[in-house]
C-alpha positions in Angstrom: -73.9 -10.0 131.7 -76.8 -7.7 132.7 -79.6 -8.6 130.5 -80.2 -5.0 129.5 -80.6 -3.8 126.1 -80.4 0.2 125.0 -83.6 1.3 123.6 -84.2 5.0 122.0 -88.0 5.8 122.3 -89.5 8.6 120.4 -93.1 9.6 120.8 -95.5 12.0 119.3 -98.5 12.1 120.9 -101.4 14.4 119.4 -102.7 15.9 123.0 -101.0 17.5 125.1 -102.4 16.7 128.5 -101.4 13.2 127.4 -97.7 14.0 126.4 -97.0 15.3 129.5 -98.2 12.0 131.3 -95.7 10.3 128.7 -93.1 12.4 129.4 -93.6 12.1 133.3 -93.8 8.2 133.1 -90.8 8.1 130.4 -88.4 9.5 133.3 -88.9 6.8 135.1 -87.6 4.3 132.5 -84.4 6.5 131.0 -82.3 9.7 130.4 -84.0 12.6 128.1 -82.3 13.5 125.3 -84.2 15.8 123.3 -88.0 17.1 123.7 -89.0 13.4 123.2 -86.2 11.0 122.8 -85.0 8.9 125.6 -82.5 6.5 125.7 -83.1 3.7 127.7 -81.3 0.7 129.6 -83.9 -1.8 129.9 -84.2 -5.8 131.2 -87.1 -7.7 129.5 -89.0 -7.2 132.7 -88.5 -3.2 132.8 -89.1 -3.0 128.8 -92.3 -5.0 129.1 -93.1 -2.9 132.4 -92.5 0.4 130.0 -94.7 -1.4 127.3 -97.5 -1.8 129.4 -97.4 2.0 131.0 -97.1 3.3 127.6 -100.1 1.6 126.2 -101.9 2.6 129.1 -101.5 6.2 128.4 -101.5 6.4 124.6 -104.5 6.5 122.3 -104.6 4.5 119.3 -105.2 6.2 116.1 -104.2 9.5 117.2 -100.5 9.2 119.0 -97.2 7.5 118.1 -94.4 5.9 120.0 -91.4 4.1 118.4 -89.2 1.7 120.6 -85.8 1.2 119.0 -83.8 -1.6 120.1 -80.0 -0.9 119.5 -78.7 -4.1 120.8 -77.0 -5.4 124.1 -76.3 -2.2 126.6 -73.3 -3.4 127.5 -71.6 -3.8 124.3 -73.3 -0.1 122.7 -71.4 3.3 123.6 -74.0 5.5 122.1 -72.7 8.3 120.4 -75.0 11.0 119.4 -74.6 12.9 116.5 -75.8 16.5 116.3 -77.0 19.0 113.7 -77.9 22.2 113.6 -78.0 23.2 117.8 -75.1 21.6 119.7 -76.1 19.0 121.8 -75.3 18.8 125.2 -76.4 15.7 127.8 -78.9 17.2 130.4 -77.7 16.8 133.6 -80.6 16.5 136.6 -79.5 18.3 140.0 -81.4 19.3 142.9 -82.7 22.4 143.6 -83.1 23.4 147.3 -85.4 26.5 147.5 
């Protein structure tokens, strides 16, 4: 048993000097999904960890972020569900220039 849990976070934050430094951090924590929706595979540590970096760079009042447990990762095959535009999963690669 890993201890991880899937987590979707969704954010809207008001500046955007300050969503980019979200969006920047959030890569570090999970896969993009959509503008701003991760999905996320998270211990307690690494969730508490992405708590803490999140609260650093938010400001209260004025910018929103939603952390939605989905349960055990392990025992969750998400399955996404598109409307409108087709999803597709982003794959990262490396560009040598």
């Amino acid at each position: 048993m890993s201890g991880e849990r899937l987590y979707i976070v969704t954010y809207d934050i008001a500046d955007q000097r300050r969503w980019r430094r979200v969006f920047k951090a959030m890569h570090g924590y999970g896969e993009w999904l959509q503008l701003s929706v991760f999905q996320c595979r998270l211990t307690r540590r690494r969730r508490a960890e992405l708590e803490t970096r999140l609260r650093e760079l938010v400001k209260n009042g004025e910018d929103h972020v939603l952390l939605i447990d989905v349960g055990p990762a392990e025992r969750i095959d998400l399955a996404v569900e598109s409307l409108g535009k087709r999803f597709a999963k982003v794959e990262r690669r490396a560009t040598v220039i």
